[in-house]
C-alpha positions as a printed Julia matrix, in Angstrom:
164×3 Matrix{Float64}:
   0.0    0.0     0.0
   2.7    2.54    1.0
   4.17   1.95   -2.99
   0.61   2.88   -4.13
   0.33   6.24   -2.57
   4.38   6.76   -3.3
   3.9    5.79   -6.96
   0.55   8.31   -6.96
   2.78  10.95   -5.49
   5.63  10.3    -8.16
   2.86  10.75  -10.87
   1.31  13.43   -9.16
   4.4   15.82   -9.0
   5.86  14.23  -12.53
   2.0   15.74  -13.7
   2.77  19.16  -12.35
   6.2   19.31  -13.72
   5.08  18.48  -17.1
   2.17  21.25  -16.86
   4.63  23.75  -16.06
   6.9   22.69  -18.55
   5.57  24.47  -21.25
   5.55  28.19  -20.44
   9.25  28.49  -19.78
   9.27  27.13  -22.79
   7.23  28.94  -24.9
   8.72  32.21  -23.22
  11.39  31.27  -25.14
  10.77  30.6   -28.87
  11.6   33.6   -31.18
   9.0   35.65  -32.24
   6.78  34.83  -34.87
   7.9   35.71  -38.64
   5.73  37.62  -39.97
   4.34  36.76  -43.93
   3.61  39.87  -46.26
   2.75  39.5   -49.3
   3.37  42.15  -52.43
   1.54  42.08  -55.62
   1.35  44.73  -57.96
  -0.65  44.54  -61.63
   2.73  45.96  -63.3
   5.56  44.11  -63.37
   8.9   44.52  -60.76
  10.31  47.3   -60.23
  13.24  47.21  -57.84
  13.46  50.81  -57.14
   9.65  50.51  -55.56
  10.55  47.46  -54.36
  13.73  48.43  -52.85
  11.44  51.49  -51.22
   9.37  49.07  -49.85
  11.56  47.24  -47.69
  13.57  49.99  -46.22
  10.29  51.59  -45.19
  10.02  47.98  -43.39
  13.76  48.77  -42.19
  13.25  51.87  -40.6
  10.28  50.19  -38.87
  12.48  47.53  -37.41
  11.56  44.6   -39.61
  14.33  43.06  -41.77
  13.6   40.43  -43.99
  14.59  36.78  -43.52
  14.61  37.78  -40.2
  11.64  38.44  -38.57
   9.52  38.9   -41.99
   8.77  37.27  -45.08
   8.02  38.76  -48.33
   6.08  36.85  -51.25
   6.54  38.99  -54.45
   3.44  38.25  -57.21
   3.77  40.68  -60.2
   1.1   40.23  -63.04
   3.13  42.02  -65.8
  -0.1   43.55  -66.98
  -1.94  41.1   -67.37
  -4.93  42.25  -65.12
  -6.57  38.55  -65.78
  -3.79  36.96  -63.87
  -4.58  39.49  -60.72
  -7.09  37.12  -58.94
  -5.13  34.02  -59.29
  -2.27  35.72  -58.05
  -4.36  36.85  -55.4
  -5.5   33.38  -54.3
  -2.04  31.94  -54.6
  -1.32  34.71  -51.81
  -3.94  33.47  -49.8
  -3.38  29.82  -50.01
   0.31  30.57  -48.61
  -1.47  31.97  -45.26
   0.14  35.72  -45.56
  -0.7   38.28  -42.58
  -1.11  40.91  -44.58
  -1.02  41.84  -47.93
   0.1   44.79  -49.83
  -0.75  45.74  -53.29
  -0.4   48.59  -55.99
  -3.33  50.22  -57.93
  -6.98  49.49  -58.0
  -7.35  46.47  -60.24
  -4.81  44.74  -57.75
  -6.8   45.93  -54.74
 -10.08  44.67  -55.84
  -8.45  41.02  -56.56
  -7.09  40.98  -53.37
 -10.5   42.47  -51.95
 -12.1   39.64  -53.73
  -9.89  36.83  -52.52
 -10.43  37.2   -49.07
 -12.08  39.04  -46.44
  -9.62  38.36  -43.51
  -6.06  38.83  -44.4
  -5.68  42.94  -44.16
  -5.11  44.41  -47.33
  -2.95  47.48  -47.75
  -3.35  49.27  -51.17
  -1.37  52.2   -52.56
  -1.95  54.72  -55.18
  -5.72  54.11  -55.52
  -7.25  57.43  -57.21
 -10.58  56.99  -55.59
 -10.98  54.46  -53.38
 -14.71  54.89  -52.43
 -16.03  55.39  -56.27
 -13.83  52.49  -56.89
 -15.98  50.18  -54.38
 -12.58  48.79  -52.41
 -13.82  51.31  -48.89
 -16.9   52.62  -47.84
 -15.62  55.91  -46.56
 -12.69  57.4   -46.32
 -12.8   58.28  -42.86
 -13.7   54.17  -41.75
 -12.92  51.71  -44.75
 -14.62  49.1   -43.19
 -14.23  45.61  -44.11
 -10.22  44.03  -44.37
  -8.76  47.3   -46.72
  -7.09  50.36  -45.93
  -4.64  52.23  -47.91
  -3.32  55.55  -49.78
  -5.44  57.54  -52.28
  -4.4   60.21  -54.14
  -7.71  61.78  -53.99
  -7.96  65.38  -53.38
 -11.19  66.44  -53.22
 -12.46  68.79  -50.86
 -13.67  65.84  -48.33
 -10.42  64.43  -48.46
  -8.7   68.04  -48.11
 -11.15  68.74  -45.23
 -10.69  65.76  -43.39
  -7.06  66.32  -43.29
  -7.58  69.83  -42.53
  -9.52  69.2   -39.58
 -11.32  71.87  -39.4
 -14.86  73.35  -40.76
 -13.98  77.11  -40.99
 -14.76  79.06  -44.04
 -16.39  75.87  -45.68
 -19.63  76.65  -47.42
 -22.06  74.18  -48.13
């Protein structure tokens, strides 16, 4: 009897070790890389490219370290946007980031919850990608180059001397 409850004891602390095991443990696995992936309807262009990761740089994150970057570049042909889109998907990126409209609307139409970052769109509410400027809504956000008076008066932040 006195091997039973020394056996249950064994078992008992061996159980609690192996519970507490783990979170030194996972305390100290790297960090998690982070997957982008960059698709533009044109085809490469290292000086944009080359842009693109420094602005990453200066924000701390250096690839093959703690991000990785899946290039997709159409060439111009627009047709080959939403498979290229989908491709993205299927390889599980975090976010993705795109260039123009027609690029922004095959991501938009690929999925609806990997965050999509689109650049250069010339009006992204007409264009159907946001619903306002002020709160896109949905998995998109980006930079227009409108410049409209809502846009200029958002920026603005004020109301004076605006007449309706």
């Amino acid at each position: 009897m006195a091997s039973h409850i020394g056996r249950r004891k064994f078992l008992a602390t061996l159980g609690g070790a192996a519970a507490a095991w783990p979170l030194p443990a996972r305390a100290q696995q790297p960090a998690k890389i982070a997957r982008i992936g960059f698709m533009r309807a044109a085809g490469p262009n290292e000086k944009d490219f080359n842009g693109f990761r420094s602005g990453l740089g200066a924000l701390g994150y250096v690839e093959g370290q703690n991000i990785v970057i899946e290039q997709r570049y159409a060439k111009g042909a627009y047709d080959r946007l939403g498979v290229l889109s989908a491709e993205l998907v299927r390889l599980k990126m975090d976010v993705i980031v795109v260039d123009g409209t027609p690029a922004a609307k095959a991501a938009k139409a690929a999925t609806a919850d990997i965050p999509i970052v689109f650049t250069l769109a010339i009006d992204p509410v007409a264009e159907g990608l946001i619903t306002s400027l002020a709160h896109p809504q949905a998995n998109l956000t980006g930079l227009t180059m409108s410049v409209g008076y809502q846009f200029g008066w958002k920026t603005c932040g004020t109301t004076k001397g605006y007449q309706a």
